[in-house]
Backbone bond lengths (Angstrom), bond angles and torsions (degrees), N, CA, C in turn:
res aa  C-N    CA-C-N  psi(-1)  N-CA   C-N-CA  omega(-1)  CA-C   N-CA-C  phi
1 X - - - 1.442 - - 1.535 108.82 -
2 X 1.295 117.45 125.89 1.374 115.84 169.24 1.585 120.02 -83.37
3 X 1.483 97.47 117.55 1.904 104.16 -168.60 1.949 89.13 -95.70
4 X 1.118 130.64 16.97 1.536 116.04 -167.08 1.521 102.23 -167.46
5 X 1.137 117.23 130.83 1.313 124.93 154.99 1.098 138.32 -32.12
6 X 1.688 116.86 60.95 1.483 103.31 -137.18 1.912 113.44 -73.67
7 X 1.791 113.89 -25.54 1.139 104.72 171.69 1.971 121.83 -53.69
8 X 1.515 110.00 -49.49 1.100 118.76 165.45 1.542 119.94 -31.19
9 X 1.194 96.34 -67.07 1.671 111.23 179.54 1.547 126.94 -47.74
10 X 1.802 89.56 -43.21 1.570 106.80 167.01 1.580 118.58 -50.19
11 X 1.556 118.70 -46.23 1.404 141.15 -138.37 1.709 86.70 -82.32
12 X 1.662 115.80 -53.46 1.074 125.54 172.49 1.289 136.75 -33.81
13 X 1.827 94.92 -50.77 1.245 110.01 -156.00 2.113 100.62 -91.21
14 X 1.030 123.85 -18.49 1.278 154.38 151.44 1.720 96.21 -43.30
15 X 1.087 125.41 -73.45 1.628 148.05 -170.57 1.552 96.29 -34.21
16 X 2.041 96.80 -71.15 1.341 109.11 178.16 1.779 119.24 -55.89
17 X 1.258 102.71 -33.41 1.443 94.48 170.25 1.410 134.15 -44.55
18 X 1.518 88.17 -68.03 1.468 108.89 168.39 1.481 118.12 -47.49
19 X 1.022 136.50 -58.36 0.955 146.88 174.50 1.608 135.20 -47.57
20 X 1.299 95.61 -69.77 1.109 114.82 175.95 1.925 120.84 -88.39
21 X 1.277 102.91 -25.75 1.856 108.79 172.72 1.427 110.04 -82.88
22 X 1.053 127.62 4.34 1.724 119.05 -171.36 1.940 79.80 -94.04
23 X 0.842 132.51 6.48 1.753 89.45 -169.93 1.937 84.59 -116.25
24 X 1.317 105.21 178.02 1.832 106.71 175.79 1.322 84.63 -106.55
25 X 1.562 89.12 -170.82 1.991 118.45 -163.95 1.225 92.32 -90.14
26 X 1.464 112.94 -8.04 2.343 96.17 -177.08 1.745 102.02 -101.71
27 X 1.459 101.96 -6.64 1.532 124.28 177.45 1.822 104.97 -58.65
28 X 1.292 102.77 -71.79 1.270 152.82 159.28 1.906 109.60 -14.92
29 X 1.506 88.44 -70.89 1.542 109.36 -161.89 1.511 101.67 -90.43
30 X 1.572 121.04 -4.91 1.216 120.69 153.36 1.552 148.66 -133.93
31 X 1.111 104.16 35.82 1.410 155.78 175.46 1.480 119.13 -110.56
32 X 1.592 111.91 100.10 1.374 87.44 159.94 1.160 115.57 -82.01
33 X 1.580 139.49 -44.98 0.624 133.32 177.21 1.687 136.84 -39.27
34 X 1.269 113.90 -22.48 1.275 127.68 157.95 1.621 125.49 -92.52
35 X 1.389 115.91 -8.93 1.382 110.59 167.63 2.174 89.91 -88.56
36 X 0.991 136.01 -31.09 1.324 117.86 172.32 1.582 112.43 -63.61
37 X 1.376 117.02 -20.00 1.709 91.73 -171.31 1.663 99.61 -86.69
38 X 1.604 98.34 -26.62 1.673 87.02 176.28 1.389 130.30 -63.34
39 X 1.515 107.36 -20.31 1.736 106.94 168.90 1.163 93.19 -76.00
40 X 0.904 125.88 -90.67 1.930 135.34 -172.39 1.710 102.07 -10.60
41 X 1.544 125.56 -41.73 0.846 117.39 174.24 1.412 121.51 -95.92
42 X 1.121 135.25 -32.21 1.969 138.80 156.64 2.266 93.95 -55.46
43 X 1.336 115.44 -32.64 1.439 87.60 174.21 1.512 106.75 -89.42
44 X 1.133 135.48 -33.50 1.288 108.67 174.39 1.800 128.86 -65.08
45 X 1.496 109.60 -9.78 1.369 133.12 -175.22 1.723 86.34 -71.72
46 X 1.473 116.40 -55.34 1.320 121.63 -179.18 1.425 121.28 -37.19
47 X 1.271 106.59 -58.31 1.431 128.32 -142.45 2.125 88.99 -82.31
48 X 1.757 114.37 -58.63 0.695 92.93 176.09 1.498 137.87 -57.12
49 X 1.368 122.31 -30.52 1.773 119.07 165.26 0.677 117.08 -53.13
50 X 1.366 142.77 -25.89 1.467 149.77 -141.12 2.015 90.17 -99.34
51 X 1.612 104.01 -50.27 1.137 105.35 178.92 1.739 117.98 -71.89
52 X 1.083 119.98 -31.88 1.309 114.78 -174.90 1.606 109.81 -82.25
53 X 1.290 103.33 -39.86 1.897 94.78 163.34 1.285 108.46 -54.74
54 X 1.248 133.50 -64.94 1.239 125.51 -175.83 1.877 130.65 -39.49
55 X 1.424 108.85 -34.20 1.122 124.17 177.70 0.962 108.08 -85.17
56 X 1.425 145.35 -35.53 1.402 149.91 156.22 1.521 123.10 -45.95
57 X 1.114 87.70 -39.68 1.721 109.01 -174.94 1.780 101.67 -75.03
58 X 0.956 120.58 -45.96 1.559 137.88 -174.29 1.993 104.37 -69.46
59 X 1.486 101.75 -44.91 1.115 98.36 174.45 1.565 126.45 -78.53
60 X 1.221 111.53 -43.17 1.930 112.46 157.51 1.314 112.12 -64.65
61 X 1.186 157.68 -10.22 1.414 147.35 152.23 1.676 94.48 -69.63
62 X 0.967 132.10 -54.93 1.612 119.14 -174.57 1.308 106.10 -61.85
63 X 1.274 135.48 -51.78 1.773 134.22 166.12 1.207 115.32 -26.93
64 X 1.627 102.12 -57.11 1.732 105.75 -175.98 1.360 119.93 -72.02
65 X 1.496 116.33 -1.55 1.502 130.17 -166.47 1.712 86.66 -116.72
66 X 0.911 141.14 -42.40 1.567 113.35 172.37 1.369 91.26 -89.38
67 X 1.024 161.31 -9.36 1.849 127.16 152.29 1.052 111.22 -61.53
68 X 1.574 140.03 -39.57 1.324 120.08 -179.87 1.401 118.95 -74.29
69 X 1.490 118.90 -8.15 1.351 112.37 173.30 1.494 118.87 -76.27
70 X 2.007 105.55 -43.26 1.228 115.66 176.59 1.374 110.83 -41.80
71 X 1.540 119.97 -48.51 1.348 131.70 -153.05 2.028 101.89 -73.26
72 X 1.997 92.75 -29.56 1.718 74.49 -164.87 1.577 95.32 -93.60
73 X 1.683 125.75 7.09 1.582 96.74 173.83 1.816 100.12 -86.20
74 X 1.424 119.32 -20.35 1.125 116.16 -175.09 1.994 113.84 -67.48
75 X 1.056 104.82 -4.07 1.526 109.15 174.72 1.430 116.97 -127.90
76 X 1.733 104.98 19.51 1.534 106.40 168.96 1.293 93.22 -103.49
């Protein structure tokens, strides 16, 4: 069962790569400016999963709620 958008998720997670994996940990650890894009970028990494589970999640509870309806006019 797909709980996530997985092309979406992919596109993202690609984004963060790019982005955020080109620099090292001494990059990182001496930079502020680059330890902010990496939150900015691990929170937007956040925010979007957070949203696509959610929308996924919203949409299979409605599936399973018109099958049980289908199912109860078919046994009235």
């Amino acid at each position: 069962m797909n709980f996530v958008n997985d092309e979406e998720m992919n596109q993202q997670l690609e984004g963060v790569r790019k982005e955020l994996l080109t620099k090292t940990a001494e990059e990182y650890r001496d930079s502020t400016k680059a330890r902010n894009q990496l939150v900015t970028g691990l929170s937007q990494l956040r925010d979007t999963a957070k949203r696509l589970a959610t929308q996924e999640v919203t949409e299979l509870v409605q599936r399973f709620g018109e099958m049980g309806r289908r199912k109860f006019h078919l046994a009235a």
